[in-house]
C-alpha positions as CSV (number, residue, x, y, z in Angstrom):
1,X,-8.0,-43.5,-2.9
2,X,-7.0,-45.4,0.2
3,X,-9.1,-47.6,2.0
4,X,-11.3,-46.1,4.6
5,X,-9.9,-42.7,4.2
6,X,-13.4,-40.3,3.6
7,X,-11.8,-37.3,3.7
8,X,-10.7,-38.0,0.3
9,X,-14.1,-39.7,-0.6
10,X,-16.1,-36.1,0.7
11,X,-13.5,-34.0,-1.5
12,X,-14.5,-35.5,-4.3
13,X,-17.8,-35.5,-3.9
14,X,-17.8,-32.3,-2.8
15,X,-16.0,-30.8,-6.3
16,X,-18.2,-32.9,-8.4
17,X,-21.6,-31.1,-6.7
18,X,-19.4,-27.8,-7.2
19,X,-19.2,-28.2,-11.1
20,X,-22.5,-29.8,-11.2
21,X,-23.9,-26.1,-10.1
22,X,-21.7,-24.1,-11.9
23,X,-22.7,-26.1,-14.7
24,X,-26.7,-25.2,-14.2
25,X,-25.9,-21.9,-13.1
26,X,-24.0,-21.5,-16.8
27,X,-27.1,-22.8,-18.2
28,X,-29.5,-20.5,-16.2
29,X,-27.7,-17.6,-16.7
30,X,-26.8,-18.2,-20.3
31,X,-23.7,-18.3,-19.9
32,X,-22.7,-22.1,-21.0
33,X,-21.5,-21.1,-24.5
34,X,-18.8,-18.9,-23.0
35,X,-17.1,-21.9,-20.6
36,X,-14.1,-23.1,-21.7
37,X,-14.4,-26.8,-23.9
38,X,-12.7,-29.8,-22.3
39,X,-9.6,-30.6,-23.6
40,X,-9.6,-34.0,-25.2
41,X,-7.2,-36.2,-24.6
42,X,-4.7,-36.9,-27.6
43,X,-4.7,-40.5,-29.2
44,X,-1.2,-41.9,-30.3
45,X,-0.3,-44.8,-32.0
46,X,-0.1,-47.6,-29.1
47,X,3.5,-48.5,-29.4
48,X,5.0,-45.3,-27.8
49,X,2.8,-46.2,-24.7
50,X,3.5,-43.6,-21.6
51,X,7.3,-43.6,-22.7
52,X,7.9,-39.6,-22.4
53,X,11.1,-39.9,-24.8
54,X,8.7,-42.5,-26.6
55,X,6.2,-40.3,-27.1
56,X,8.4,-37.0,-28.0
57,X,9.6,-38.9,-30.5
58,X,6.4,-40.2,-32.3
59,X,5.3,-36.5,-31.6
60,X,7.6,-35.4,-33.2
61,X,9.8,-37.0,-35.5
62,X,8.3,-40.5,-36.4
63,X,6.9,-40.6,-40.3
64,X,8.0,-37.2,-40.7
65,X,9.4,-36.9,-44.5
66,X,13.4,-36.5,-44.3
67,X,15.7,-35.7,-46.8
68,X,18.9,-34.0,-45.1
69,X,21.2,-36.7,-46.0
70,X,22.8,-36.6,-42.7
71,X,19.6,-37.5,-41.2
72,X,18.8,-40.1,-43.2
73,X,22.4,-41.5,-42.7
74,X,21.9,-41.0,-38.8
75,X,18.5,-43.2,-38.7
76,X,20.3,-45.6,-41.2
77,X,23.1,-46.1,-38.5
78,X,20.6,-46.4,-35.5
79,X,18.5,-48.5,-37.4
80,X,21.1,-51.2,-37.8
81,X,21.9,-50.6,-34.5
82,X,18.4,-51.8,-33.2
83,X,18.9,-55.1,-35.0
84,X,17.8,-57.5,-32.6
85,X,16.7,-54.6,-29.9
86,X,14.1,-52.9,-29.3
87,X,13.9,-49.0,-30.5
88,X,13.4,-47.6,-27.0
89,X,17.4,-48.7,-26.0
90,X,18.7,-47.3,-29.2
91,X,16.7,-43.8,-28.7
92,X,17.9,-43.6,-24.9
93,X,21.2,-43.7,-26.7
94,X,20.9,-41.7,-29.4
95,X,22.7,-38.5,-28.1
96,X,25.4,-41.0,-27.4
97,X,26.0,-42.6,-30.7
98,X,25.6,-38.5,-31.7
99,X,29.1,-37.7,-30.2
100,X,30.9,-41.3,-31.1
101,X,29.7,-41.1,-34.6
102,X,30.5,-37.7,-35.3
103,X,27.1,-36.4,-35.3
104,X,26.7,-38.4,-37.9
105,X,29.2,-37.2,-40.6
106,X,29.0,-39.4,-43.3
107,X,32.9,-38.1,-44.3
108,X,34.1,-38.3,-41.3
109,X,32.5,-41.8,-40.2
110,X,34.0,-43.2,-43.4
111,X,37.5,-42.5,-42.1
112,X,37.0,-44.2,-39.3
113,X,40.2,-46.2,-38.8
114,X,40.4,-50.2,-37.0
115,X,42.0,-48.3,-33.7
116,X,38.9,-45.7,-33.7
117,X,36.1,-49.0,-33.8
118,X,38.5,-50.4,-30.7
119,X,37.8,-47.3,-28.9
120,X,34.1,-47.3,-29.7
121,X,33.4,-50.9,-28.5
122,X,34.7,-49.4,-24.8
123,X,32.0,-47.1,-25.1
124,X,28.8,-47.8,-22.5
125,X,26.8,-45.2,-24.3
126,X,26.0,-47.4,-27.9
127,X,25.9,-50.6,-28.3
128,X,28.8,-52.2,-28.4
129,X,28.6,-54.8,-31.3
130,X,31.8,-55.3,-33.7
131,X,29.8,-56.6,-36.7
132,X,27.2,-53.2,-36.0
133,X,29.9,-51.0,-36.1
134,X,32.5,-52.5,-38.5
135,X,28.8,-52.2,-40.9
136,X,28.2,-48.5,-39.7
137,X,31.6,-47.6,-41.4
138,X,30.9,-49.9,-44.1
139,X,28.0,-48.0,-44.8
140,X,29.5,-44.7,-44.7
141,X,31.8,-45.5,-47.4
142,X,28.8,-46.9,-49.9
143,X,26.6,-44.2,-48.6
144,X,29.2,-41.1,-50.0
145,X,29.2,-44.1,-53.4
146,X,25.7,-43.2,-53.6
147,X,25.7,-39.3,-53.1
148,X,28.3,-39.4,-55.9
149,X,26.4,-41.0,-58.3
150,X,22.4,-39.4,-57.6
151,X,23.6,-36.6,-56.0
152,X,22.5,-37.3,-52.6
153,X,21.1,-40.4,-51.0
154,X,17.7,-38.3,-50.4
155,X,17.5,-38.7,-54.5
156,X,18.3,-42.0,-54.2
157,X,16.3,-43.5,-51.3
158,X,13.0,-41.4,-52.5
159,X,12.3,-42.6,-55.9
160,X,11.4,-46.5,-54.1
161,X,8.6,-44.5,-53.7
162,X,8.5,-42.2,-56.9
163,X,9.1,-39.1,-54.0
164,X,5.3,-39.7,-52.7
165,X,4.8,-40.7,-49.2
166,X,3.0,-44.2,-48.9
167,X,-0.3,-43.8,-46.7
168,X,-0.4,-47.2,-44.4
169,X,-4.0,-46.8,-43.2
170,X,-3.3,-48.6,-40.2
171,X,-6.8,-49.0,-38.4
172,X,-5.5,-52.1,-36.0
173,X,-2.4,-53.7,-35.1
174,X,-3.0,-56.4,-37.4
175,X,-2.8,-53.7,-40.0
176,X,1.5,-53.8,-39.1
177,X,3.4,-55.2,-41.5
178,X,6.9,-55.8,-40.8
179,X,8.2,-55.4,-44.5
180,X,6.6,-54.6,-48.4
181,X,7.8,-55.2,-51.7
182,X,9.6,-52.3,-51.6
183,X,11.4,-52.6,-48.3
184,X,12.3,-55.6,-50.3
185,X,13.8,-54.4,-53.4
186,X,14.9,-51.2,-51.5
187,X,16.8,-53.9,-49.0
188,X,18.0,-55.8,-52.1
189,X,19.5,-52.5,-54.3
190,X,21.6,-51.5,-51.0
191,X,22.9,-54.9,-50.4
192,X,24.2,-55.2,-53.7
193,X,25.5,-52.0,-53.2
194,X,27.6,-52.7,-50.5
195,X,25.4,-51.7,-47.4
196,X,25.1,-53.7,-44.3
197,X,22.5,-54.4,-41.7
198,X,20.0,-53.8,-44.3
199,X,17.9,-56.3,-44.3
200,X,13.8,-55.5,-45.5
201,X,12.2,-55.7,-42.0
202,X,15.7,-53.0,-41.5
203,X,14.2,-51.3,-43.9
204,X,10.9,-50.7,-43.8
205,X,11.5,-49.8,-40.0
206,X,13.4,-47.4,-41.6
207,X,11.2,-46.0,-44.4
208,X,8.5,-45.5,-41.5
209,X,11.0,-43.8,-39.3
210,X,11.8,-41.0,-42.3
211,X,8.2,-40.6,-43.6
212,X,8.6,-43.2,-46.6
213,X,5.5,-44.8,-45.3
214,X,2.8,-42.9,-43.0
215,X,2.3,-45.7,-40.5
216,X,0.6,-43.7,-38.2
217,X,-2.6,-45.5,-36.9
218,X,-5.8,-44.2,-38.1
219,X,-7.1,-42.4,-35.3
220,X,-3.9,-41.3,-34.6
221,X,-3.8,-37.4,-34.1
222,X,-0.6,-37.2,-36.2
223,X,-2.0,-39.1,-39.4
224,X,-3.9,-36.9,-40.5
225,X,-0.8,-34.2,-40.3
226,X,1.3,-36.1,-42.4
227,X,-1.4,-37.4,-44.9
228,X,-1.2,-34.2,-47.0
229,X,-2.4,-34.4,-50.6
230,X,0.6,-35.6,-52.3
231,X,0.5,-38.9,-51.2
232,X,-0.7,-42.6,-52.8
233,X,-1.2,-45.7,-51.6
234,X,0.5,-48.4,-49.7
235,X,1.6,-51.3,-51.8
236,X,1.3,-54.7,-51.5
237,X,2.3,-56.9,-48.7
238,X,5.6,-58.8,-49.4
239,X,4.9,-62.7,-49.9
């Protein structure tokens, strides 16, 4: 309210007095079962903030299980891409990387030739890092290595966790771990299988993202959503 400004002061006042008596007349009348509840405000996890794209995001996507291997290939890519960003400039460029990667066709991506990565670093809508994108190809070649082998990278990627969500029980940010034991041996495995930008803090970034981990605070309105019953849980901290 600005200063000295009453009008805005007497409004106020005047609507709380208003719902003060509609409130006893509710109750006098009997009435006060039939108005309608207050809404409650939704609690998130604090790190979307008041980010709208932030928020849609945890809404919507963030811990949800995937296992469309294009999916997972397209968080792989962005979450190399984040490497030393944070993962609100990589989602405001997500539609981006969409079109320059193909939307995210492994086959395609993996064919990408030297001339095709000197068009991409000209592009203002990703970020335009030579080792990030020589890696993103790299990848794609490994990542069709692994579909041939387990079938699809889903098969692969899920059995670090024997197919079962991890449940993080975050109750504080303290609670946050930047990697586990098995961001660690999941980081190692993919190294040695060619993949780059993987590192474990890559990784378990990554496993929260596609609903490896349920992260979720507590008293978040989405953990409970994605708890389910098949679940177990969390492992270890990594040393």
């Amino acid at each position: 309210m600005p200063a000295g400004d009453s009008r805005c002061f007497w409004s106020d006042a005047q609507r709380v007095n208003e719902k003060c008596f509609a409130f006893a007349a509710a109750r006098a009348f009997g009435t006060l079962e039939r108005m309608p509840a207050i809404a409650k405000p939704k609690v998130r996890c604090w790190w979307c903030g008041d980010d709208p794209l932030m928020t849609k995001y945890h809404d919507e996507e963030w811990g949800v299980p995937v296992h469309d291997d294009r999916m997972l290939f397209e968080f792989l890519t962005l979450e190399g891409a984040q490497a030393g960003l944070s993962w609100s400039i990589v989602l405001r460029k997500r539609q981006s990387y969409k079109v320059a990667f193909a939307d995210f066709d492994v086959e395609r991506v993996a064919r990408f030739t030297p001339k095709k990565l000197e068009k991409l670093l000209l592009d203002p809508g990703i970020v335009r890092n030579r080792l990030k994108l020589e890696s993103a190809v790299k990848n794609a070649r490994a990542f069709m290595r692994v579909q041939h082998e387990f079938g699809s990278f889903a098969a692969y990627q899920w059995r670090f966790v024997d197919g079962v969500p991890l449940q993080g029980g975050v109750r504080s940010r303290s609670d946050i771990q930047a990697r586990t034991a098995v961001s660690d041996t999941l980081s190692k495995d993919l190294k040695q299988r060619g993949f780059g930008f993987v590192g474990s803090t890559i990784m378990y970034a990554h496993m929260q993202a596609v609903g490896m981990v349920n992260d979720h605070w507590d008293e978040c309105f989405r953990y409970p959503k994605l708890a389910g019953k098949m679940t177990k849980k969390r492992v270890k901290r990594a040393p």
